[in-house]
N, C-alpha and C positions, 0 to 999 in steps of 0.2 A: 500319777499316783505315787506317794512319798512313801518310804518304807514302812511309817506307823500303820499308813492305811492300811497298805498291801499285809503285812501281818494279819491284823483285824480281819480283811478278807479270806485268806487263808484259812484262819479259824473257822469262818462260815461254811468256806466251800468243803473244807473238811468232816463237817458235822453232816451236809449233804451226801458225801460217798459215806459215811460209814451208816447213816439211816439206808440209802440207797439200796449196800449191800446186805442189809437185814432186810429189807422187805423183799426183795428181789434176787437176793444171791441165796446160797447154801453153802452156807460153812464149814458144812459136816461132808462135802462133796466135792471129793480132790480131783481135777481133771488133768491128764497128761497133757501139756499144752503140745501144739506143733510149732514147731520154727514155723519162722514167718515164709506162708507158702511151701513150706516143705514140711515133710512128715519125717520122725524120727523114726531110726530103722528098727529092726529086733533087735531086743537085747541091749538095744543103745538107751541108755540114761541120760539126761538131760539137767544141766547142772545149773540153780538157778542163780544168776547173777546179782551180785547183795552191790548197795551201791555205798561208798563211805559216806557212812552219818556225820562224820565229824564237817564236811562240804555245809550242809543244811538240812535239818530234818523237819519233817509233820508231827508236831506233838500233838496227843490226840484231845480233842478238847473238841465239844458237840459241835466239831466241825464238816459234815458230808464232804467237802473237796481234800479233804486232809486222806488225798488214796489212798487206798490201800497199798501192800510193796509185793514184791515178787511173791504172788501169793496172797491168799486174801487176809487182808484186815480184821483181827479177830473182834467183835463185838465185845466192846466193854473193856476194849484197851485201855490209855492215856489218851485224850483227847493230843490232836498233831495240831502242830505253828512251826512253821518255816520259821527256820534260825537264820541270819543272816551268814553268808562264809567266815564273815570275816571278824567275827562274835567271838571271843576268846574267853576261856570260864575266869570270873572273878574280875571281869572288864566291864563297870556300869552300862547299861543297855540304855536305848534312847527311849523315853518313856513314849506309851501307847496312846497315839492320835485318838481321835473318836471314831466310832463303830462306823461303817457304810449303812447308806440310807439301805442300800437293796444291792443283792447280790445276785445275779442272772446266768446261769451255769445250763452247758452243753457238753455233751458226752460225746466223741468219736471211737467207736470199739471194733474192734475188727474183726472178722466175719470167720464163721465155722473153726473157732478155737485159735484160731492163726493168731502166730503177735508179729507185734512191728518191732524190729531191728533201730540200734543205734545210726544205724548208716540210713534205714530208710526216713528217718523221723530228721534226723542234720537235712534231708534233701527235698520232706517236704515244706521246715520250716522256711527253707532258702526259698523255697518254690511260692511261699504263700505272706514271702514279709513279715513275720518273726524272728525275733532278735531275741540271744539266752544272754539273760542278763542278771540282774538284782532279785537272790534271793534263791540261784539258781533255774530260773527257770526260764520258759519264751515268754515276749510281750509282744504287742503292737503298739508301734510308735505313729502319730501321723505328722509330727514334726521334729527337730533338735530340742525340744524344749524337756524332753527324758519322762516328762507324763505319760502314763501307758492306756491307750483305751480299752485293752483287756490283755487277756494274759493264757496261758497254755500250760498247766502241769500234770505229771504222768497220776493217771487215775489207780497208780497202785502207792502202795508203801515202798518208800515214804512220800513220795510225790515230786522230789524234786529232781534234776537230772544231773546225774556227775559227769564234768568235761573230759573227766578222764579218761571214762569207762565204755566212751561211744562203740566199742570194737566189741563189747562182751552186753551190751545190753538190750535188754528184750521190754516189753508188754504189754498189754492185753488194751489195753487202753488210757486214750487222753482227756485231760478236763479242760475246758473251755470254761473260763467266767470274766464276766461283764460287773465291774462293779462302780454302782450311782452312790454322789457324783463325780462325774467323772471330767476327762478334756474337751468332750464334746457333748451333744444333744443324746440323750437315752438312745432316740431312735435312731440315732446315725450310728452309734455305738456297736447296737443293736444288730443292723444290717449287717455291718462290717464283719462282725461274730460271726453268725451264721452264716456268710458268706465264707470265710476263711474254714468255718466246719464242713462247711460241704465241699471245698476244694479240698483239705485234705483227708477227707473220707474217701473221695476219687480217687486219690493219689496213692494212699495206702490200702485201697480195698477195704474201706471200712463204713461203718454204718454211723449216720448221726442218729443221739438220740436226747432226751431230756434234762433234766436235772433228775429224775426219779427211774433211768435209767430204761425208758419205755422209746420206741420208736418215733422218733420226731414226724409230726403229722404237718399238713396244710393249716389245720384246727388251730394247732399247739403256736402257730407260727401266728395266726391272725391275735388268738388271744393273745400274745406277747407282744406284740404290736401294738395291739390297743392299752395294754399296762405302759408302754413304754411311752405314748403318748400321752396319756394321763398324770406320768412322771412329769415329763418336760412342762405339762401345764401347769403342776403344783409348783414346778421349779420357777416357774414365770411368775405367777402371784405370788410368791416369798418376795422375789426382786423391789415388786411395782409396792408393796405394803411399808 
């Protein structure tokens, strides 16, 4: 996935978290989070860690994956787009690839208010083969060839993760998206995703759930399956035509 793409996708998956958190979240409903696995004492205030925008940010733009940031994403922001690091104001930008056929997005959130720590998120990426790379964020690679079969950004604002900050950063959850087409078959793509969500839901005590932020079911897994197969067939008859 080449940077044009990846942008594009970002867009999408950002339009995804911010519908998400209007139909499903409440705005209006400030929750005291707890450290991860631990609870804040009396009296203790908990200071929420801002990550530098200048690294890469989600500009908001009817994109659901464009997370929300420490704290929720107000509705009716600026639509987010991942800026590259290395993007400098007033340094012509590489013009934008064409849009992703389909963009396939999973939710890991973790359980009973808890967030996940810098240090726990460094060890489950290690743990599950992503790599933080272009654009800020994790990817999966399946060879040297730097095409990524999906990718992993923080489901808050701004979405992306700063190298620097792993000692002070917290949240509430991650995004998983799969975007066609891609370096391999939908469905192998597919697997791979979900499989990698549900290792690190293990890992960090957290829950998979959808693109529309519901509990990922047996149901939700077959129908995507069979979209994903229907993909690769359309993808075949393009070829043979």
């Amino acid at each position: 996935m080449d940077a044009a793409t990846l942008r594009w996708t970002i867009v999408v998956v950002g339009i995804i978290i911010l519908a998400a958190i209007f139909l499903f979240g409440n705005p209006e409903k400030k929750r005291t989070p707890k450290a991860s696995r631990r609870k804040a004492g009396p009296g203790t205030e908990r200071r929420e860690p801002t990550l530098d925008q200048q690294a890469g940010a989600w500009e908001n733009t009817d994109d659901p994956d464009a997370a929300p940031g420490q704290g929720e994403l107000p509705i009716g922001a600026e639509p987010l787009q991942l800026v590259p690091a290395a993007a400098k104001p007033g340094k012509p930008s590489r013009p934008a690839g064409p849009p992703p056929d389909k963009i396939v997005t999973l939710f890991v959130l973790a359980r009973d208010n808890n967030l996940i720590t810098g240090a726990e998120l460094l060890q489950a990426a290690l743990k599950t083969s992503m790599v933080y790379g272009d654009m800020n964020i994790f990817h999966r690679h399946i060879d040297d060839s730097g095409h990524a079969v999906f990718s992993l950004a923080n489901a808050l604002k701004p979405g992306f993760f700063d190298k620097d900050a792993w000692n002070t950063f917290e949240t509430s959850g991650l995004a998983l998206f799969l975007t066609l087409p891609g370096p391999t078959l939908a469905l192998d793509g597919w697997d791979m995703m979900l499989a990698t969500a549900r290792r690190l839901a293990e890992i960090l005590n957290a829950e998979v759930h959808n693109g529309q932020r519901l509990t990922f079911t047996r149901q939700m897994e077959a129908q995507i399956r069979e979209e994903m197969r229907q993909y690769d067939r359309g993808r075949a008859r393009q070829t043979f035509v």
